[in-house]
N, C-alpha and C positions, 0 to 999 in steps of 0.2 A: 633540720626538721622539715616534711612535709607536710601539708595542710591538705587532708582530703576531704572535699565537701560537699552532701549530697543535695540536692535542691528539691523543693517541696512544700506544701502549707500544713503549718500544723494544725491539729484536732484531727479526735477521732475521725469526723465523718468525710476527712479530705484521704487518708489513710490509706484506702486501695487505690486510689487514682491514677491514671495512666499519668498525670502532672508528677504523681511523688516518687515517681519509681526510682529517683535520685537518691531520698533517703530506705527505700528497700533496699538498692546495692550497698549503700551503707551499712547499711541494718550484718545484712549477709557480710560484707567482709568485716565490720567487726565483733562478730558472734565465731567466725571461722580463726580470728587470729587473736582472740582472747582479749580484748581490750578493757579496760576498764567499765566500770559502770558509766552508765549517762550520768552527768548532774550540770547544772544551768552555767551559763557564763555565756557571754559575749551574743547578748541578746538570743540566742538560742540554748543548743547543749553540747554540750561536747562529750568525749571519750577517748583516751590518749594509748597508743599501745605501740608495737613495732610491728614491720613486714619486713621479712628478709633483716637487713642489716638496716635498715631508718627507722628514724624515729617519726611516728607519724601520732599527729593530734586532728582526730574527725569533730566533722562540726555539720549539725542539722540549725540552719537560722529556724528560728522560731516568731519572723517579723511580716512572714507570708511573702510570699514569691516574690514580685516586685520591689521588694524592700530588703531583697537576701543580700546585696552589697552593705550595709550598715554592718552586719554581725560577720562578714570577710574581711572588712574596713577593718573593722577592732581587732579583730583575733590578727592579723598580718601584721599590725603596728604595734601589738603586744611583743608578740613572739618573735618580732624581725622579719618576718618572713616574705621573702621576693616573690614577684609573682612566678617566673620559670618552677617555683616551686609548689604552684597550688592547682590543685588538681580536682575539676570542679565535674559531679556525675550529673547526668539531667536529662528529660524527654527531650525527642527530637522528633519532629513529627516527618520531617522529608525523608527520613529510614523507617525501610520493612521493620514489622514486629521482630525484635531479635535480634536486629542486628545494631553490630557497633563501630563508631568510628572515632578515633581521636586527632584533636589538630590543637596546634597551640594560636593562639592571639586569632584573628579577625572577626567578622563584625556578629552583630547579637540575633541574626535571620527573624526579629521580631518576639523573641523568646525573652520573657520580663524580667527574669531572674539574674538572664545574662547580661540584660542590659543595664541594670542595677550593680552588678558587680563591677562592669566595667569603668561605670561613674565613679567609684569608692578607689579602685587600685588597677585602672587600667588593662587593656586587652590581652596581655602579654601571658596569662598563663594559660594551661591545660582544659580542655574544654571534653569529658569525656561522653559524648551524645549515644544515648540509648534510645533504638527505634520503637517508637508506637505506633507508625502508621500515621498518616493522613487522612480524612475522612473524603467526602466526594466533593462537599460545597466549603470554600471559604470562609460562608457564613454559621458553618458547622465547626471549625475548632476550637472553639471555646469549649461547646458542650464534650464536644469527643476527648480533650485531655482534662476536663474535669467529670467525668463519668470514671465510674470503676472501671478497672478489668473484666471484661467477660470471662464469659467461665471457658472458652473455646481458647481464650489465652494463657490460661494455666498451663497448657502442656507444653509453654515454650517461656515463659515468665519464668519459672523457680531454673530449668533449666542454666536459662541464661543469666539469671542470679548467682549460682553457683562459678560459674565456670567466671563471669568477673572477679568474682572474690581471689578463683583459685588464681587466676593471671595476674592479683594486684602486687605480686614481686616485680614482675614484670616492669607495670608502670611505675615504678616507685621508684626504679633505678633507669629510665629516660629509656628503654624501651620500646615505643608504643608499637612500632610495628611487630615485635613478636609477640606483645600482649594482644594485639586484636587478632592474628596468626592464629593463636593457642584456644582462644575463645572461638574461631571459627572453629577450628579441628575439633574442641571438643562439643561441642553444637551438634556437626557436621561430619564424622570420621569418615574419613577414605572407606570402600566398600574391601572388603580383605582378599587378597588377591590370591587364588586359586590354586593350589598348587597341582600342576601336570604332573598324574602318577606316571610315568613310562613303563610300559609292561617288562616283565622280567625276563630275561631271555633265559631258554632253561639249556644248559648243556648237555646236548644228546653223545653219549658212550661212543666213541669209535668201533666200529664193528670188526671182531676179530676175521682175520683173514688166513685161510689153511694154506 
């Protein structure tokens, strides 16, 4: 089994936040791969479904971001589950809007959620970081990843929502560099490359000769 897990604060009014976009990608892959309905356990909620050939149970903690290692703590020592196998979504503020990058184990770049998880079951798993942007001042990222989305980032949010979902076979089966591959390409497609018509060469009649 896989343990995929989005990170975010609940209530409505944390909801759009450039902080939840954890539990969005979640949201999006599993509405895309039919999962179960939500309902509560392991201080948060879960939804249990498959990608590809695994068995995967998604988990939103429900204990607010710096406290999201208690409800990974639990659901891991419930279900056995090692860290190589858990695959955590989440803001990254040192990546462009959009873009994604995955690495497993090292340290929590000041981000609460990670660092809380790390406490509970160690560095050792999947860390799948979604770009929001940095703001200009230091003393600016608090408010900038808990402010909504602008409306200027909708046209690369739902985008890039999608295209994680469609790539979570991908990661599910250790992957990761052709799930971040696939999510570029369909982001990003090559420009279509042109096809040279060569003109046709017409065959002129040999000219009868008396």
């Amino acid at each position: 089994m896989r343990l995929l897990v989005g990170l975010g604060n609940p209530g409505k009014q944390y909801a759009f936040n450039r902080h939840n976009i954890g539990f969005l990608a979640l949201d999006a892959i599993a509405e895309q791969y039919r999962f179960s309905p939500w309902r509560e356990r392991f201080q948060g909620v879960i939804a249990e479904g498959t990608i590809g050939a695994e068995k995967v149970l998604a988990l939103k903690p429900a204990t607010y971001m710096n406290l999201s290692g208690q409800s990974v703590g639990e659901a891991t020592r419930f279900f056995k589950i090692a860290p190589p196998d858990v695959f955590v979504l989440h803001d990254e503020i040192e990546l462009a809007p959009g873009k994604v990058k995955v690495k497993q184990a090292g340290g929590s770049a000041g981000h609460n959620g990670i660092k809380s998880i790390d406490s509970h079951i160690g560095p050792d798993y999947w860390r799948v970081r979604l770009g929001v942007g940095r703001p200009d001042g230091k003393s600016q990222v608090k408010g900038h990843v808990l402010e909504n989305f602008a409306k200027s980032d909708l046209d690369w949010l739902g985008p890039l929502l999608n295209a994680v979902a469609d790539a979570a076979p991908l990661l599910m089966v250790g992957d990761e560099n052709k799930f971040m591959t696939k999510i570029a390409l369909q982001l990003n497609p090559p420009p279509e490359k042109k096809v040279s018509e060569k003109p046709v060469r017409k065959e002129v009649p040999p000219t009868e000769t008396k």
